[in-house]
ChimeraX commands (.cxc) that place a marker at each C-alpha (Angstrom):
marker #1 position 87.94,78.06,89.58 radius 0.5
marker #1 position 84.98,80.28,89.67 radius 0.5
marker #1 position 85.39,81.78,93.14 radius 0.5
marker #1 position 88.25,83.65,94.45 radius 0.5
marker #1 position 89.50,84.15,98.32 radius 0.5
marker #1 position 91.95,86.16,99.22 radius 0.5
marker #1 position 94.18,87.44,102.14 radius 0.5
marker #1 position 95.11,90.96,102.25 radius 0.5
marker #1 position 98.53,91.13,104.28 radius 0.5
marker #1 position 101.20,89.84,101.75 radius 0.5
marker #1 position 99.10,87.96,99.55 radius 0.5
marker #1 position 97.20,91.36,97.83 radius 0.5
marker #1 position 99.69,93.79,99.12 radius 0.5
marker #1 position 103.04,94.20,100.70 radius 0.5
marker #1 position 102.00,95.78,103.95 radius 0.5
marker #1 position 105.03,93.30,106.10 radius 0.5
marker #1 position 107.12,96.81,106.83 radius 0.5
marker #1 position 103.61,98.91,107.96 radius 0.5
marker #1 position 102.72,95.94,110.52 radius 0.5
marker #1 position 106.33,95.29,112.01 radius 0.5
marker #1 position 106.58,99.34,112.14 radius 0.5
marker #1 position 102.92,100.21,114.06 radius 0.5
marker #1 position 103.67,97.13,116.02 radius 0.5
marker #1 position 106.62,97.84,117.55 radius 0.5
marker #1 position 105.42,101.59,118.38 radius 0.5
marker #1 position 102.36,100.56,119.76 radius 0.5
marker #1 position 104.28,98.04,122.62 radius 0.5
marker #1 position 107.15,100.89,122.97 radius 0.5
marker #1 position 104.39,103.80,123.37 radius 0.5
marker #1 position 102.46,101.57,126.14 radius 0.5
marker #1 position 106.22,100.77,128.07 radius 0.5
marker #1 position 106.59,97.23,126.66 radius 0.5
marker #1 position 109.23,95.08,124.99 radius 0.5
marker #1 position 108.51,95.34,121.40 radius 0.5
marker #1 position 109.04,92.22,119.64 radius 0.5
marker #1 position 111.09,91.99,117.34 radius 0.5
marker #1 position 110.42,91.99,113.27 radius 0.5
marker #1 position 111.02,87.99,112.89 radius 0.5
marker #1 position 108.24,87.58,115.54 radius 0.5
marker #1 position 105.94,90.07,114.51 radius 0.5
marker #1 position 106.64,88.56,110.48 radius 0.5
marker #1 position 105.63,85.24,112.12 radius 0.5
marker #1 position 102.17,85.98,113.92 radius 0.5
marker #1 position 101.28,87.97,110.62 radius 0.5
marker #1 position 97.78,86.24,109.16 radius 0.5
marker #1 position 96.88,85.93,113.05 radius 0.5
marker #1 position 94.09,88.30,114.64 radius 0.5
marker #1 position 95.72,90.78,117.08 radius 0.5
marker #1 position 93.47,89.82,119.25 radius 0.5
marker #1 position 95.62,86.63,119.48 radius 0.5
marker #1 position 98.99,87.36,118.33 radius 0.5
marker #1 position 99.46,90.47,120.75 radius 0.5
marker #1 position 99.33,89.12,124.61 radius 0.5
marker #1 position 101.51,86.07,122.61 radius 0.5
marker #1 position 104.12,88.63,121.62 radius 0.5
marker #1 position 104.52,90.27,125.39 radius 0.5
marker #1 position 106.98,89.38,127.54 radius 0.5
marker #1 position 104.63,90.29,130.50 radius 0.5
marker #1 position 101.09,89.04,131.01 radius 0.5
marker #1 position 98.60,91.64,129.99 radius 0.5
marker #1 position 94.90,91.62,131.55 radius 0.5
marker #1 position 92.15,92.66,128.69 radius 0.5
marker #1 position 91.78,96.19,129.86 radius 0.5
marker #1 position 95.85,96.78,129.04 radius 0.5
marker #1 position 95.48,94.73,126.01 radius 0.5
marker #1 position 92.44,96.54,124.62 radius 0.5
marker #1 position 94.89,99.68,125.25 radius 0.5
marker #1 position 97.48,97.95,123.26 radius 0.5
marker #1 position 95.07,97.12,120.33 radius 0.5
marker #1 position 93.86,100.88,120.10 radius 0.5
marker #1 position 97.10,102.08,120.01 radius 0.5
marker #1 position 98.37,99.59,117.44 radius 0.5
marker #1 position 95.09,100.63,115.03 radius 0.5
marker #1 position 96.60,104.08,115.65 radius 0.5
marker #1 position 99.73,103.54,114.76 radius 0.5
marker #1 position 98.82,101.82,111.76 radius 0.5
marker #1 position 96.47,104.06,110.45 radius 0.5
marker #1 position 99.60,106.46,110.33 radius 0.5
marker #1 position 102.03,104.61,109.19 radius 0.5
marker #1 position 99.63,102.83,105.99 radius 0.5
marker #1 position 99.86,106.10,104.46 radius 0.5
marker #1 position 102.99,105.35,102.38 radius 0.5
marker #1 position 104.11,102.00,103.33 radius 0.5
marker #1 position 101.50,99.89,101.56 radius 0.5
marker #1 position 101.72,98.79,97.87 radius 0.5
marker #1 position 100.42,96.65,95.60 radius 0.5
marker #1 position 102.93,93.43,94.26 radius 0.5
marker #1 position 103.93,93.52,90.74 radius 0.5
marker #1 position 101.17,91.91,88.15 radius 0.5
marker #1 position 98.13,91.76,91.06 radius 0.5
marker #1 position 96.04,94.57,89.66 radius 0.5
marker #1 position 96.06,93.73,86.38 radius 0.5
marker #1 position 95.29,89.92,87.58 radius 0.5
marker #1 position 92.15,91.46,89.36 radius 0.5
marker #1 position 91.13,93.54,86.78 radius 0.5
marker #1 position 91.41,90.21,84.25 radius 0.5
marker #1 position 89.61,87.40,86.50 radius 0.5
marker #1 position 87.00,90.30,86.96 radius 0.5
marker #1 position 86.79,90.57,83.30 radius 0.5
marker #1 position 86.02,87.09,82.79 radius 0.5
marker #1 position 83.53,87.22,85.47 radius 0.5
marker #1 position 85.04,85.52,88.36 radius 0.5
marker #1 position 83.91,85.91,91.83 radius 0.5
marker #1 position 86.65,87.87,94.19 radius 0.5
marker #1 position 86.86,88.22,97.70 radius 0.5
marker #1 position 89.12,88.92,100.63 radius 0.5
marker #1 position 89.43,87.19,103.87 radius 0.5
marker #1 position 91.07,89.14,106.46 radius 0.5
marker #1 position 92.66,88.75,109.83 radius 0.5
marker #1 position 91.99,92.56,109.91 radius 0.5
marker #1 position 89.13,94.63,111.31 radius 0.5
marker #1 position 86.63,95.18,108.04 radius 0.5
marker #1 position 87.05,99.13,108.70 radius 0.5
marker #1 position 91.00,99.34,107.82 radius 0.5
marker #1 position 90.63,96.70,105.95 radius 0.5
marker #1 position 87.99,98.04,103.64 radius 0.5
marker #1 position 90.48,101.35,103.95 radius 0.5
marker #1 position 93.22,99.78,102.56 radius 0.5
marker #1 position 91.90,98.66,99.82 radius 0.5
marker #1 position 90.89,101.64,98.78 radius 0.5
marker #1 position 94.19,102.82,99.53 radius 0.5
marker #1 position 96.02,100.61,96.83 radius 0.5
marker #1 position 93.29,101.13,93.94 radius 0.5
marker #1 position 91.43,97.63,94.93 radius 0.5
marker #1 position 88.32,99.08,96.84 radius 0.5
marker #1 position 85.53,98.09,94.04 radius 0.5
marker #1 position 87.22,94.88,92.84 radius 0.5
marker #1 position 85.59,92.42,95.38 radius 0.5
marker #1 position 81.79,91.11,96.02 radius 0.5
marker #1 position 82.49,91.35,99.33 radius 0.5
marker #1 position 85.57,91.36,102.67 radius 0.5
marker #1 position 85.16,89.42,105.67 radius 0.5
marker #1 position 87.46,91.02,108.85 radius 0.5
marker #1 position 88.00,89.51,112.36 radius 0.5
marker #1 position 85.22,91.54,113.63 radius 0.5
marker #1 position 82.59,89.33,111.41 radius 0.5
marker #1 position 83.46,86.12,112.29 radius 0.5
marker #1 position 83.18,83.76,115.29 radius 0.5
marker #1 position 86.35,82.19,115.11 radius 0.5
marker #1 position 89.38,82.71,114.03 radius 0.5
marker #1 position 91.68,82.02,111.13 radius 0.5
marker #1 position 92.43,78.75,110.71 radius 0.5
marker #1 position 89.12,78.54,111.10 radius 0.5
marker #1 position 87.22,78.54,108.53 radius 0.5
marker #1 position 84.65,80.91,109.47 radius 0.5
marker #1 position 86.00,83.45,106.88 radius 0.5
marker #1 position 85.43,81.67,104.05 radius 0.5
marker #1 position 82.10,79.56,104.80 radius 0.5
marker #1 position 79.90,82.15,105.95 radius 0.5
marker #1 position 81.19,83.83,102.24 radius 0.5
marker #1 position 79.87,80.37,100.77 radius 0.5
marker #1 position 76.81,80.06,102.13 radius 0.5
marker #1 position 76.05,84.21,101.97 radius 0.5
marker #1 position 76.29,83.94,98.39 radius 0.5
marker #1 position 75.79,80.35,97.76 radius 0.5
marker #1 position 79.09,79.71,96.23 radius 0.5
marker #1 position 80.50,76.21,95.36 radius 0.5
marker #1 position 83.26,75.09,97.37 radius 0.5
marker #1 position 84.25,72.77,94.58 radius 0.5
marker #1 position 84.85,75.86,92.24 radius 0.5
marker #1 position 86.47,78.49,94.93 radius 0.5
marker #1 position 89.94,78.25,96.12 radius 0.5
marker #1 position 91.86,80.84,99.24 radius 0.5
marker #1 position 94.99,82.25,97.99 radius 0.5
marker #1 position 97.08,83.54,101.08 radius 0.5
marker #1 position 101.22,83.63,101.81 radius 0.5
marker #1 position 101.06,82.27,105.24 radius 0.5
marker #1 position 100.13,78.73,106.87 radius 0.5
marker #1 position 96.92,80.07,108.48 radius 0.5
marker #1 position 95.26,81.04,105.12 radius 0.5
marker #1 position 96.15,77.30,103.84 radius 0.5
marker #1 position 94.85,75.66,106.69 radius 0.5
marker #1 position 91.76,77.59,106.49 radius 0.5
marker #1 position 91.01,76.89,103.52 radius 0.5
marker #1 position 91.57,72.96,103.95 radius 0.5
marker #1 position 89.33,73.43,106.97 radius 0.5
marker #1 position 86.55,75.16,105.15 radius 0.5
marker #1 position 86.48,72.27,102.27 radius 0.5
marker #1 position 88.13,74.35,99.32 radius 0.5
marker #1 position 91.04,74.51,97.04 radius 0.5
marker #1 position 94.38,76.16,98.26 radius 0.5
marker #1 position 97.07,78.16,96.77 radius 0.5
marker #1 position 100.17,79.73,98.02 radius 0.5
marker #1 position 101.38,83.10,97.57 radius 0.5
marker #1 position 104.44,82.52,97.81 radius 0.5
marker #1 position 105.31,85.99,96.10 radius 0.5
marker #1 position 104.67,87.32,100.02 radius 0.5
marker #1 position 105.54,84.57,101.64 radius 0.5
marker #1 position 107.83,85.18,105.08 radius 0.5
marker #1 position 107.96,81.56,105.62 radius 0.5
marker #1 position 107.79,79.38,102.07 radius 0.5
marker #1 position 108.73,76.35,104.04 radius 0.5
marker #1 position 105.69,76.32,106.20 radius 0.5
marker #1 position 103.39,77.00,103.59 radius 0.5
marker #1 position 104.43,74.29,101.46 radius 0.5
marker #1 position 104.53,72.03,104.63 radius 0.5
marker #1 position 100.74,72.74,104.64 radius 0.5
marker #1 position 100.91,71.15,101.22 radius 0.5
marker #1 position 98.23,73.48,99.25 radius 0.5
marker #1 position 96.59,72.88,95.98 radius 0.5
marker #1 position 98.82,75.23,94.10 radius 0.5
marker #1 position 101.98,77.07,94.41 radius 0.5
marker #1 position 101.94,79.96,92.94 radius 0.5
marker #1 position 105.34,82.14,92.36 radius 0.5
marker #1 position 103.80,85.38,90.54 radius 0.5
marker #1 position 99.93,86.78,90.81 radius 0.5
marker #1 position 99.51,86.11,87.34 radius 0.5
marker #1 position 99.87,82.65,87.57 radius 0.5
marker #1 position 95.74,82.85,89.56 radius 0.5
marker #1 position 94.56,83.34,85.90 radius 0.5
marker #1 position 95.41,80.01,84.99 radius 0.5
marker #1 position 93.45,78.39,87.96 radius 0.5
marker link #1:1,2 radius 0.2
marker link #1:2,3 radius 0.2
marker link #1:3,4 radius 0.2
marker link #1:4,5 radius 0.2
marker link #1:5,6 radius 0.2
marker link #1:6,7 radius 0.2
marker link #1:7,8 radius 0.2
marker link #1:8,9 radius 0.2
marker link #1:9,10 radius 0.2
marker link #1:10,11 radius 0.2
marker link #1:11,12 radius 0.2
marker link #1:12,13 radius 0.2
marker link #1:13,14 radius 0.2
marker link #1:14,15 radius 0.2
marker link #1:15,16 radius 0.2
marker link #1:16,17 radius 0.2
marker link #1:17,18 radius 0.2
marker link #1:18,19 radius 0.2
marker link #1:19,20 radius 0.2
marker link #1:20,21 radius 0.2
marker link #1:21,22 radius 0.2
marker link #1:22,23 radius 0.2
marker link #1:23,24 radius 0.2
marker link #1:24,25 radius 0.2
marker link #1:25,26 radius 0.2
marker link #1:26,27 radius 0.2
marker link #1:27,28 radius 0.2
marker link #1:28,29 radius 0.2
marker link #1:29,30 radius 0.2
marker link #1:30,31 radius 0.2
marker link #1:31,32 radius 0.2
marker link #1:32,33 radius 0.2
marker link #1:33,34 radius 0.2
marker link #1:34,35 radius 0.2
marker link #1:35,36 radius 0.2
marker link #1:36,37 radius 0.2
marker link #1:37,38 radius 0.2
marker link #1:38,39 radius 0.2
marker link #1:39,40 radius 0.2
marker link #1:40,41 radius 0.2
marker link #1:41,42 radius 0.2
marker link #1:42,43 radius 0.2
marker link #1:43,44 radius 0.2
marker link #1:44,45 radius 0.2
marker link #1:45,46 radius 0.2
marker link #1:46,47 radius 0.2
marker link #1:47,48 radius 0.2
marker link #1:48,49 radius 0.2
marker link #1:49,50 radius 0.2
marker link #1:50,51 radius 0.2
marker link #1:51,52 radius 0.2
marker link #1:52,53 radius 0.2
marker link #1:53,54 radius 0.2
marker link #1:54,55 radius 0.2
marker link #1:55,56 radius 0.2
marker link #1:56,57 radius 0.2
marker link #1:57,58 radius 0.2
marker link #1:58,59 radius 0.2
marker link #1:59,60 radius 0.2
marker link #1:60,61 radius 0.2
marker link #1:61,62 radius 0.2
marker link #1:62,63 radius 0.2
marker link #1:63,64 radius 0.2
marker link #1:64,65 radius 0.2
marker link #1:65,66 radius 0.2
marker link #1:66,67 radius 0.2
marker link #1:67,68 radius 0.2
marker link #1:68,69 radius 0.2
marker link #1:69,70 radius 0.2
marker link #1:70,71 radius 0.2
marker link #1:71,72 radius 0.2
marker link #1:72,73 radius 0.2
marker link #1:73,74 radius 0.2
marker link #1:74,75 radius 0.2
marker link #1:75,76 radius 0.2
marker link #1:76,77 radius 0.2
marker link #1:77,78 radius 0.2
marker link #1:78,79 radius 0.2
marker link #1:79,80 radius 0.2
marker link #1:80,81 radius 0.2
marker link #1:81,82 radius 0.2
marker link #1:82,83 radius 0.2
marker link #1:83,84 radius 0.2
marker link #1:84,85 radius 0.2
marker link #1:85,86 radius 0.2
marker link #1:86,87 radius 0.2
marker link #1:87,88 radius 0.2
marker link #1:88,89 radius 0.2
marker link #1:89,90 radius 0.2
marker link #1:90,91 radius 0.2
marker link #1:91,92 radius 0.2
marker link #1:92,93 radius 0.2
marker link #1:93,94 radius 0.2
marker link #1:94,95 radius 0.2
marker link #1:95,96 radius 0.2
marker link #1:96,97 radius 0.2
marker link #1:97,98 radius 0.2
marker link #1:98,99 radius 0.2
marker link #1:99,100 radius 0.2
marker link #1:100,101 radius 0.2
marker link #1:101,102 radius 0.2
marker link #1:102,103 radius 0.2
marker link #1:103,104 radius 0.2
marker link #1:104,105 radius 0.2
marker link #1:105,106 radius 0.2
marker link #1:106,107 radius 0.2
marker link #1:107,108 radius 0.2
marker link #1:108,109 radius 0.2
marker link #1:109,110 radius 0.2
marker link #1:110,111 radius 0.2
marker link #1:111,112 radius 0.2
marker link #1:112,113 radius 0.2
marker link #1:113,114 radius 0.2
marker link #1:114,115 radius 0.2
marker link #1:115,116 radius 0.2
marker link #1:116,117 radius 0.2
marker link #1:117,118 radius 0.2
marker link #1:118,119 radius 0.2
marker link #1:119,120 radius 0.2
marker link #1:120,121 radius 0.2
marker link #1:121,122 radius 0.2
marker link #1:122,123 radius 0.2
marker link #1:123,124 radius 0.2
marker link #1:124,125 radius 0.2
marker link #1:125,126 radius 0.2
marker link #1:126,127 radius 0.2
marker link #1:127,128 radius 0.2
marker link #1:128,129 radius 0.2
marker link #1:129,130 radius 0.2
marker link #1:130,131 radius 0.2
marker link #1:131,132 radius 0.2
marker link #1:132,133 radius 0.2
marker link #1:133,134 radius 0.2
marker link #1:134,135 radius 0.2
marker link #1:135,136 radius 0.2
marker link #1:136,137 radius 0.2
marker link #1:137,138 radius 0.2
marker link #1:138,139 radius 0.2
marker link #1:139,140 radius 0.2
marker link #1:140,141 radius 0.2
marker link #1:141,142 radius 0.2
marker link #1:142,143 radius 0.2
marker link #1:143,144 radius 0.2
marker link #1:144,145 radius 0.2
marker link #1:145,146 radius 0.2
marker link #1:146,147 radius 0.2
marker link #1:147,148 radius 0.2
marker link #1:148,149 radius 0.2
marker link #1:149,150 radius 0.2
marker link #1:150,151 radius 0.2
marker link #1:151,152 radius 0.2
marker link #1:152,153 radius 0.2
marker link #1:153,154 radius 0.2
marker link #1:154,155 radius 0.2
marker link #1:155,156 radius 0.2
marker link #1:156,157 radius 0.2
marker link #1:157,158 radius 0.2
marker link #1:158,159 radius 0.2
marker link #1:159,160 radius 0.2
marker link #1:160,161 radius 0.2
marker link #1:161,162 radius 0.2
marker link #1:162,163 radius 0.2
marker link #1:163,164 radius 0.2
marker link #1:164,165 radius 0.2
marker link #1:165,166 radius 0.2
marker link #1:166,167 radius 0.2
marker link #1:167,168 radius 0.2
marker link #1:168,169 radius 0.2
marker link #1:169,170 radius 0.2
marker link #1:170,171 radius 0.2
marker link #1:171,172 radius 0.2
marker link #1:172,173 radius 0.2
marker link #1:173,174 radius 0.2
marker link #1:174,175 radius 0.2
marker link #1:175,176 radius 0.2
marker link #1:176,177 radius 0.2
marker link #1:177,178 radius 0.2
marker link #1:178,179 radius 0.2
marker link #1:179,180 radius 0.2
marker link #1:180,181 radius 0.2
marker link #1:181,182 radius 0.2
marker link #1:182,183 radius 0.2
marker link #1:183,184 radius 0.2
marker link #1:184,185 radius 0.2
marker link #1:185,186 radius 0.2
marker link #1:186,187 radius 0.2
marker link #1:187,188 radius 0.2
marker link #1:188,189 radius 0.2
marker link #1:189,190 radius 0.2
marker link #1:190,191 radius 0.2
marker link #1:191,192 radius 0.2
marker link #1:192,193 radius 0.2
marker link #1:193,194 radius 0.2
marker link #1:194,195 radius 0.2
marker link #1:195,196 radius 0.2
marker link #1:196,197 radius 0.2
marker link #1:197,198 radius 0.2
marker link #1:198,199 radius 0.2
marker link #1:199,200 radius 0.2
marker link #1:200,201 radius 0.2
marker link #1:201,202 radius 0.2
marker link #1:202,203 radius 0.2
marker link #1:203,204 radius 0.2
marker link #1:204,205 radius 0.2
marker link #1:205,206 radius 0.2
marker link #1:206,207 radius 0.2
marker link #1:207,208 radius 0.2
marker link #1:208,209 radius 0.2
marker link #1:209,210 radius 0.2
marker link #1:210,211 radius 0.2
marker link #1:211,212 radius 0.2
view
């Protein structure tokens, strides 16, 4: 493989604690049910733009939702200080397909600003070509916006370029966009649904990407 994609959330970094945390204060501080961790754990790869009015127990118009989402970015913002790390093994497995003068990027269900943020945060912010966010795509993950407009901006090889991610949404956008798959299934909530998704690889340790 020559080309690189990668999700953020639990595939780069362990950030599960930081999301269920900022998520639950954000529905509590605007006087709703928060959901609880298993639910929040299971929408994580989603957009909030998606997963959010999904995860009330009320229906919310757009104006209370955009409330929600403010307050969420808020929340997380404080809470990413300390609760965001690196797994075991993934910067040196950067540092080493870098070396060898692979092509790395990340595809995000974040916003490109915290996004871009957080890596900085956990030592990664000059180790990729380029990020793609939710705000710079049409659609959606599983769609595979994300990772084609990354193919054709750089006119990568879809044969050579594989998405690593720990949840179902990065396999099936990968399929979707027409390139190789593997599994992270060092972050993985739910291993089961991954492998369901049946990806190219299956991958139990970062370093294992070298070998791809």
């Amino acid at each position: 493989m020559d080309n690189f994609f990668f999700d953020f959330d639990n595939t780069l970094a362990n950030s599960s604690n930081v999301a269920v945390l900022a998520t639950q204060r954000a529905y509590t501080a605007k006087g709703l049910v928060a959901p609880t961790r298993e639910a929040i754990v299971s929408y994580m790869g989603v957009p909030i733009e998606v997963s959010f009015a999904k995860m009330a127990t009320v229906s919310l118009g757009d104006a209370a939702l955009e409330d929600l989402f403010t307050e969420f970015r808020q929340q997380y913002q404080r809470a990413e200080t300390t609760g965001i790390t690196l797994f075991d093994g993934m910067a040196a497995t950067i540092a080493e397909l870098n070396r060898r003068g692979k092509r790395l990027y990340v595809v995000s269900s974040k916003n490109s600003v915290p996004l871009q943020r957080n890596l900085d945060q956990v030592g990664l912010g000059q180790s990729f070509a380029a990020i793609s966010g939710s705000d710079m795509v049409a659609h959606y993950k599983p769609a595979p916006d994300g990772v084609r407009n990354l193919l054709q901006r750089f006119d990568l090889d879809a044969n050579h370029s594989v998405m690593i991610g720990d949840a179902k949404y990065d396999i099936r956008m990968g399929h979707n966009a027409g390139v190789a798959t593997a599994g992270a299934m060092w972050g993985a909530a739910d291993s089961a649904a991954v492998k369901a998704e049946k990806p190219t690889y299956l991958l139990d340790t970062p370093a294992e990407l070298l070998n791809l």
